[in-house]
C-alpha positions as CSV (number, residue, x, y, z in Angstrom):
1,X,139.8,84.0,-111.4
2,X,139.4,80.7,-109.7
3,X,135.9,79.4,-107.8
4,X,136.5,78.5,-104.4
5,X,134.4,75.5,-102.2
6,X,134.0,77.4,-98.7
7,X,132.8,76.2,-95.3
8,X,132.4,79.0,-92.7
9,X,130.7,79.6,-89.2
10,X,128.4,82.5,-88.4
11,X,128.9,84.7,-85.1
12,X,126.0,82.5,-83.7
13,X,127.6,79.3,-84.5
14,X,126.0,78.2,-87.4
15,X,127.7,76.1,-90.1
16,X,126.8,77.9,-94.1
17,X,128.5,76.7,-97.0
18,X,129.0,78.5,-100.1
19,X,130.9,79.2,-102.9
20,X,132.8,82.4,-103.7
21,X,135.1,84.2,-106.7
22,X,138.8,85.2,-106.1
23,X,141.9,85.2,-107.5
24,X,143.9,82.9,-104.9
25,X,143.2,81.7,-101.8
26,X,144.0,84.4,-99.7
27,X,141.9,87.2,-101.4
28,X,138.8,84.6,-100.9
29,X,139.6,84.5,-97.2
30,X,139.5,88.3,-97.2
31,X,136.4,88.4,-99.0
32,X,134.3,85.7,-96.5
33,X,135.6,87.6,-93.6
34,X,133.7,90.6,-95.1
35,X,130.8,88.6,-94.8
36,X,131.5,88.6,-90.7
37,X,131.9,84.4,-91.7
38,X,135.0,82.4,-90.3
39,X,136.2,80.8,-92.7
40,X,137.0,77.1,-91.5
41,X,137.8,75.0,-94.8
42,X,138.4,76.7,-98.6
43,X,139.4,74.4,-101.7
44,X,139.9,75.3,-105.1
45,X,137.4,73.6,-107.1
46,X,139.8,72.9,-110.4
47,X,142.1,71.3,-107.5
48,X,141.8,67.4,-108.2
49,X,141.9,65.3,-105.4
50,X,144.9,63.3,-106.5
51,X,147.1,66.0,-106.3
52,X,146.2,67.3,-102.8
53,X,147.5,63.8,-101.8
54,X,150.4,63.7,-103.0
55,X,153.2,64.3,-100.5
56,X,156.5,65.3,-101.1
57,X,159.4,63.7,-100.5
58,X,160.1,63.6,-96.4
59,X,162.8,66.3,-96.5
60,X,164.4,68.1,-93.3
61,X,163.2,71.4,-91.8
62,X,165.8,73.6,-90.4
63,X,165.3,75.3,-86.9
64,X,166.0,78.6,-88.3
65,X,162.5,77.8,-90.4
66,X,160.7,77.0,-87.4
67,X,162.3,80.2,-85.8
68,X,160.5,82.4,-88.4
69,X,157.7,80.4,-88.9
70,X,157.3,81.3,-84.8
71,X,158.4,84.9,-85.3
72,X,155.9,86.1,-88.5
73,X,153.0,83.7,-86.7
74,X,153.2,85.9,-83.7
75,X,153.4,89.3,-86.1
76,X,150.7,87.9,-87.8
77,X,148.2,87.1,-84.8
78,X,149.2,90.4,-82.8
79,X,147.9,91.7,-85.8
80,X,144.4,90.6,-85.5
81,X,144.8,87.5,-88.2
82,X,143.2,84.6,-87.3
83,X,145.5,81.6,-86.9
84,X,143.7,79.4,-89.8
85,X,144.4,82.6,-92.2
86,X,147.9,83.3,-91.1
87,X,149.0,79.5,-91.5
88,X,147.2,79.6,-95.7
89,X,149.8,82.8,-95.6
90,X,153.1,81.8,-94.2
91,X,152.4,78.1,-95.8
92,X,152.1,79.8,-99.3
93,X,155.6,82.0,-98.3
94,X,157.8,79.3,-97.3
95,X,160.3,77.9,-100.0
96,X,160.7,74.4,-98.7
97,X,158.0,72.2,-100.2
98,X,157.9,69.7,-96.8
99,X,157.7,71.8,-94.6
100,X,154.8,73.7,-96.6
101,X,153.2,70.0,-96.6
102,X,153.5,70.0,-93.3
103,X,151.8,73.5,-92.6
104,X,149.4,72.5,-94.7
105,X,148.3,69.4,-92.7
106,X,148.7,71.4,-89.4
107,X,145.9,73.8,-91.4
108,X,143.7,71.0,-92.4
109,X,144.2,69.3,-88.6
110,X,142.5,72.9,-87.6
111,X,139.8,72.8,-89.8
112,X,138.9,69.9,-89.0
113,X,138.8,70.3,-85.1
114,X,141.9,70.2,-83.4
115,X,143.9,72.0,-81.5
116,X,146.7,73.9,-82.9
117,X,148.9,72.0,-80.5
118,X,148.1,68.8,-81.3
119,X,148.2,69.6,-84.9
120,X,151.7,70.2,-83.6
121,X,152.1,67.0,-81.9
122,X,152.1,64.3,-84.4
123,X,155.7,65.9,-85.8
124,X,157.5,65.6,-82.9
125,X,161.1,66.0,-84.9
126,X,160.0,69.7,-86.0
127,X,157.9,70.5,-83.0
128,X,159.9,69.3,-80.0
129,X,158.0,68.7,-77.0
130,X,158.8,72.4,-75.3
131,X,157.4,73.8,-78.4
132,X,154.1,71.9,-78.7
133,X,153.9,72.4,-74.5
134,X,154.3,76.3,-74.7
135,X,151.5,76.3,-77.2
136,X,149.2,74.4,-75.5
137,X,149.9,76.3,-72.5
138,X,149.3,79.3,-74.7
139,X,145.8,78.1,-76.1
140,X,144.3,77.2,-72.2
141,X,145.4,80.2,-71.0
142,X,143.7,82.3,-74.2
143,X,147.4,84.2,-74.5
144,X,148.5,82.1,-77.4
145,X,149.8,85.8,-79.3
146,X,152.0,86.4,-75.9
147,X,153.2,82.9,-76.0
148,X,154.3,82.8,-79.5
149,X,156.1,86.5,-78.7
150,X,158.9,84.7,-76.1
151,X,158.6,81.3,-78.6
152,X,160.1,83.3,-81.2
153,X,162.5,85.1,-78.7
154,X,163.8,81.9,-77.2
155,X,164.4,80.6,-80.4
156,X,166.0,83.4,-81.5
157,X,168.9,83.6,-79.2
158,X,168.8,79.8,-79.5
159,X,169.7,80.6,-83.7
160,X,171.8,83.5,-82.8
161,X,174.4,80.7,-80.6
162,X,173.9,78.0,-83.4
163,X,174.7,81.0,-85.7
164,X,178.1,81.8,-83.7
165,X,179.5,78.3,-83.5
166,X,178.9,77.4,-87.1
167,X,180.8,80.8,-88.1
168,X,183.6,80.0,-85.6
169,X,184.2,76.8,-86.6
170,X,183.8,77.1,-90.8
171,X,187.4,79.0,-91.2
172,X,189.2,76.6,-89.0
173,X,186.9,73.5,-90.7
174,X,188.0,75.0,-94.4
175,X,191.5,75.3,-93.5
176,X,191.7,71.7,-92.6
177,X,189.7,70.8,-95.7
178,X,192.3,72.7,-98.0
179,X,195.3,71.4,-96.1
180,X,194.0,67.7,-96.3
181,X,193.7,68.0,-99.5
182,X,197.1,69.4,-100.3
183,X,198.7,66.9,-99.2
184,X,196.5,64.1,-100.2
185,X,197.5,65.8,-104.0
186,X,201.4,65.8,-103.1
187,X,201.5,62.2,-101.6
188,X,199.5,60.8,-104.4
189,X,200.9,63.0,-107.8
190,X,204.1,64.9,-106.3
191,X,205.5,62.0,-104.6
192,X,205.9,59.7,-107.6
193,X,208.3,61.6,-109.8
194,X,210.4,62.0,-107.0
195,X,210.6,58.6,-106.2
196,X,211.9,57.7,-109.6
197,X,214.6,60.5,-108.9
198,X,215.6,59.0,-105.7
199,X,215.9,55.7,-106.9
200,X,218.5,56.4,-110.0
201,X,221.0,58.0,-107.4
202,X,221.1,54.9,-105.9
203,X,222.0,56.4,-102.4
204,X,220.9,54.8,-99.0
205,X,217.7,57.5,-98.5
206,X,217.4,59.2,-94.4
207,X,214.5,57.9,-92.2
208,X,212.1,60.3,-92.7
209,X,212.3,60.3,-96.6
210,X,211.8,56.5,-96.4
211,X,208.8,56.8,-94.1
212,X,207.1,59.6,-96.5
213,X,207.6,57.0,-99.5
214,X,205.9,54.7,-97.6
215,X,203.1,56.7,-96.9
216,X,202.8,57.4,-100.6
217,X,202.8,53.9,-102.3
218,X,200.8,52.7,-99.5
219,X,198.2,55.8,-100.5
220,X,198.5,55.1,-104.0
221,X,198.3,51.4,-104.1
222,X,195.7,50.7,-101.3
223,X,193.5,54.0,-101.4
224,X,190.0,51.7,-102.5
225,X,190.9,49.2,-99.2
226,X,191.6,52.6,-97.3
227,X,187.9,54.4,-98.6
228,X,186.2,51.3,-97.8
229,X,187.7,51.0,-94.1
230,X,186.7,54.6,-93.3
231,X,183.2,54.6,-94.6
232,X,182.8,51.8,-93.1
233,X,184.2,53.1,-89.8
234,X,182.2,56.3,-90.2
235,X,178.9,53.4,-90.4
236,X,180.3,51.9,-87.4
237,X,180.7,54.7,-85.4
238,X,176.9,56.7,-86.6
239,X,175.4,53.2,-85.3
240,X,177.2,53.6,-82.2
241,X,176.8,57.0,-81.2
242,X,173.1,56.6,-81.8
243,X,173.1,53.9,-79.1
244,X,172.4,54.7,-75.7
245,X,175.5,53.5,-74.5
246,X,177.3,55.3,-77.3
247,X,175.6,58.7,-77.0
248,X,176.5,58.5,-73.2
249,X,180.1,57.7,-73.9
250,X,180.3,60.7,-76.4
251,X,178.7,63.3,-74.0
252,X,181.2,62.1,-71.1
253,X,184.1,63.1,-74.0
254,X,182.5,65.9,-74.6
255,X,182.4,67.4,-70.5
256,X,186.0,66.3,-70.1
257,X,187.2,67.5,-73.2
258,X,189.5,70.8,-72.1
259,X,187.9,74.2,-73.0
260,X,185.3,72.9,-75.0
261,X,184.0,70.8,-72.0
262,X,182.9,73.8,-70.3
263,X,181.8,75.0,-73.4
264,X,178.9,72.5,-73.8
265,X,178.4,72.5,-70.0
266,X,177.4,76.5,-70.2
267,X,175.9,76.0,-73.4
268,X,173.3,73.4,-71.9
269,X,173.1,75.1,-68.8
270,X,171.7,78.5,-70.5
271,X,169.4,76.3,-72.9
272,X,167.8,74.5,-69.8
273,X,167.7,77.4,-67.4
274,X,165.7,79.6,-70.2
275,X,163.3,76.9,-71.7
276,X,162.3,76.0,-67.6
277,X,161.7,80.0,-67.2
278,X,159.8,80.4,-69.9
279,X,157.7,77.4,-69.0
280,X,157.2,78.7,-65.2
281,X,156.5,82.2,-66.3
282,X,154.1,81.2,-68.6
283,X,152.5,79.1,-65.8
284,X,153.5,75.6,-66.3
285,X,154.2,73.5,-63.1
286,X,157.5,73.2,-62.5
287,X,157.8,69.1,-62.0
288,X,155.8,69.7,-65.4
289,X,158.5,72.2,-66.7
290,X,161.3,69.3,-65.7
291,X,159.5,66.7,-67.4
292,X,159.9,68.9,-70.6
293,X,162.9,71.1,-70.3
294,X,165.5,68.2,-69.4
295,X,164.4,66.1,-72.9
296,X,165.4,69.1,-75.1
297,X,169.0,69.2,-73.7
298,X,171.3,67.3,-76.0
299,X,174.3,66.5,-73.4
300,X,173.3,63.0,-71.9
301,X,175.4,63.3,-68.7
302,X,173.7,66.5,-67.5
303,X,170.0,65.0,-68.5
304,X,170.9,62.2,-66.2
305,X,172.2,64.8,-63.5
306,X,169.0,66.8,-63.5
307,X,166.5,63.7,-63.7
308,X,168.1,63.1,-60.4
309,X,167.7,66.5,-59.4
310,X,163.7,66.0,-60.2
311,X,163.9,62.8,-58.5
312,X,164.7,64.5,-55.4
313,X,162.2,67.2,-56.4
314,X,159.2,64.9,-56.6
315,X,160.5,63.0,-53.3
316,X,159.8,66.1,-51.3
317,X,162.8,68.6,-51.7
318,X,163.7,71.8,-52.6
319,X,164.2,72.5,-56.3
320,X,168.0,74.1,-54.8
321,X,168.6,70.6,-52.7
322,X,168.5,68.6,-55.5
323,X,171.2,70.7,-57.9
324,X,173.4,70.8,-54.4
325,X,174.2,67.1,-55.1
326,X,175.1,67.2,-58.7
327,X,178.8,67.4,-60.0
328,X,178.2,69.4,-63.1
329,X,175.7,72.6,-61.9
330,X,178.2,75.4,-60.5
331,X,177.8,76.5,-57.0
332,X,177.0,79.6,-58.3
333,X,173.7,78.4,-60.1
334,X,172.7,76.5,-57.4
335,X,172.9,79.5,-55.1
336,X,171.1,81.9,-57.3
337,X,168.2,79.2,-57.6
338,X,167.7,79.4,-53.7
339,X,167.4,82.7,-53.9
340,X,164.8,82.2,-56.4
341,X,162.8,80.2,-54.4
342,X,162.8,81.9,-51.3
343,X,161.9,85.1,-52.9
344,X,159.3,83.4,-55.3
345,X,161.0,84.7,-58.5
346,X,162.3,81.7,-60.0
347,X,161.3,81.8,-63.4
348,X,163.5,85.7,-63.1
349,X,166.5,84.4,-61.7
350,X,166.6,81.0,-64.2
351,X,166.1,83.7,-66.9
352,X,169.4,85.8,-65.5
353,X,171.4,82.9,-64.8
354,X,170.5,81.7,-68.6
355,X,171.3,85.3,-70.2
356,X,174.5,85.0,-68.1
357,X,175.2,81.6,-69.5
358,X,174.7,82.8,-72.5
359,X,177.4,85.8,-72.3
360,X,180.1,83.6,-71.4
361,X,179.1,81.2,-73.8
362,X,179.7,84.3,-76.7
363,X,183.2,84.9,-74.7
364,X,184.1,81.0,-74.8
365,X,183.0,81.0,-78.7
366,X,185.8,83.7,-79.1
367,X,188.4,81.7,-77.4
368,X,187.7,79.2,-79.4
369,X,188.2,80.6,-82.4
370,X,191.3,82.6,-81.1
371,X,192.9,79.3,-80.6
372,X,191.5,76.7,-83.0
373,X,192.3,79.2,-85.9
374,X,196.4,79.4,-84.8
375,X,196.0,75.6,-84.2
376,X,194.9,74.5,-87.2
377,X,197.6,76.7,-89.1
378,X,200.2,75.1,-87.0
379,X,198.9,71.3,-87.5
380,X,198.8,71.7,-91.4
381,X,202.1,73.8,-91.5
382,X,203.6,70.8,-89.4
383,X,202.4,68.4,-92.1
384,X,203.3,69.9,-94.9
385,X,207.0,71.0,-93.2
386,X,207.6,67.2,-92.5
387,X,207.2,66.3,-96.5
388,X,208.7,68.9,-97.4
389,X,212.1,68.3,-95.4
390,X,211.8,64.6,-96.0
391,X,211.6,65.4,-100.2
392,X,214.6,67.8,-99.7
393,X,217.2,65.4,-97.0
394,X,218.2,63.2,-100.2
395,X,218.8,66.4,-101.8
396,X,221.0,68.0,-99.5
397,X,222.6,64.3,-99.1
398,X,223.2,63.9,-102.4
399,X,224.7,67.4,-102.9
400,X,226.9,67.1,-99.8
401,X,228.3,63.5,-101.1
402,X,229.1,65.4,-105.1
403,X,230.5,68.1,-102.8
């Protein structure tokens, strides 16, 4: 049993500090609430101070951690547990000692006397700016347990895509890794020997042999100059595509890339149409919606499309008239949102379009992997066919020359 340090509020407001026996945290929580108290700060007293401020290394958080972090929040809070309580309970369940670090300064912030969302606020890289705004909207509106219900929904279908494309592209991703490295292996330890072999016969080698020979000394010989250059290239291009200029030359690629173009343009299509619906159902503006759904898309083409489109918005159009001049939304969308607004049922018809979006996105995912799969086997076949012939032509020349 451990003493605990508590401060807790009375129904009548008044501050009473105390201390109390438990076993861990949670079961003195349980036992202050008996008292009808709130519990707003408990600390172990053997804790030292030292060791409560010692952070752990900055380490990454994985969206599907935020996803459950959203999902057993709301279970928690539609089940009458405070949010202080259920935050000591889901930080003591998670497995990755930052982003407990970070729940527990989120659960300190609250103590202290902040807002949940701007708790939220100051980690901007975990809590992206939708996030933190549906949770504000959630806490002035006194449906925070509603909010967090579609939070955890949105992100869930969000996973569920991420989920789809990572499993479509690992087969065709480990075929190229095994096929790179096959050959890598026969250029650099197969290739040799036969080289010796081809050399005693002294016979003027065919084009294709002499080309795969060259391939391998130059592999053998130069393969530190050859790591260098591509880390170095793979330095170059990370700086570049984090430039402004770069990231806006990749997403251009991306769009006019065939297939996988549309691809992305559905993909952020159904990501932007469902985080602007949520927003307007859950009664966020919707020039305050635009200011916070077009950040979270990741394509910067189609951010630059739709600040136009809020552009027009804020000049005095319609929400329809500004899609009408862009050259990415489909006609279709654009029709479907003027229904929207001259029924007054936007935030329904942005959440069809997105679930639509998000269908064909699930039909593109397996045409991609009906394809890429037979492509990948082909490119590698074609690889290792090429060596292949080239090692047996001398052969068969040298065999036909004896014959």
């Amino acid at each position: 049993m451990s003493i605990f340090h508590y401060r807790a509020k009375r129904k009548s407001g008044e501050t009473v500090y105390g201390e109390i026996e438990a076993s861990n945290q949670e079961e003195a929580v349980e036992l202050i609430n008996r008292q009808d108290l709130l519990p707003v700060s408990i600390e172990d007293k053997d804790v030292t101070v030292s060791s409560k401020q010692r952070p752990p290394k900055q380490g990454r958080v994985a969206a599907r951690e935020v996803f459950l972090l959203t999902h057993q929040l709301a279970n928690l809070i539609k089940s009458g547990i405070p949010i202080l309580r259920a935050l000591v309970l889901l930080s003591r369940q998670t497995r990755n000692g930052y982003f407990q670090f970070i729940l527990s300064n989120i659960e300190r912030g609250i103590k202290d006397g902040k807002t949940f969302s701007a708790c939220l606020l100051v980690y901007p890289k975990i809590f992206n700016p939708f996030y933190v705004a549906m949770i504000k909207t959630g806490e002035e509106s006194g449906s925070l347990k509603e909010i967090l219900i579609r939070l955890a929904e949105h992100l869930r279908r969000q996973e569920e895509i991420s989920s789809k494309v990572r499993g479509a592209l690992a087969y065709p991703a480990l075929m190229a890794l095994v096929g790179m490295g096959t050959i890598i292996f026969i250029l650099m330890f197969v290739m040799p020997r036969i080289i010796n072999l081809f050399s005693s016969a002294g016979e003027e080698l065919p084009l294709a042999t002499k080309i795969l020979i060259g391939i391998s000394t130059g592999l053998r010989e130069g393969w530190v100059v050859i790591l260098a250059g591509l880390i170095a290239a793979g330095v170059l291009f990370l700086r570049w595509s984090s430039s402004a200029a770069g990231r806006r030359a990749i997403s251009r690629a991306k769009l006019k890339f065939p297939l996988y173009g549309v691809f992305v343009l559905k993909v952020e299509l159904a990501y932007f149409c469902r985080t602007l619906g949520l927003l307007l159902k859950s009664g966020v503006p919707i020039v305050k919606g635009l200011q916070i759904a077009i950040p979270v898309l990741g394509n910067e083409m189609i951010k630059e499309d739709f600040v136009n489109c809020q552009k027009d918005l804020v000049s005095g159009a319609s929400f329809a008239d500004g899609f009408r001049s862009s050259k990415l939304v489909p006609v279709m969308m654009t029709d479907l949102i003027v229904v929207g607004e001259e029924s007054g049922l936007l935030e329904e018809v942005l959440s069809d379009v997105a679930t639509s979006y998000e269908q064909e996105t699930n039909e593109t995912i397996k045409t991609l992997t009906t394809l890429l799969e037979p492509l990948m086997i082909l490119i590698v076949g074609s690889v290792v066919g090429f060596i292949v012939i080239a090692m047996l032509l001398p052969i068969f020349q040298i065999d036909a020359i004896v014959r």
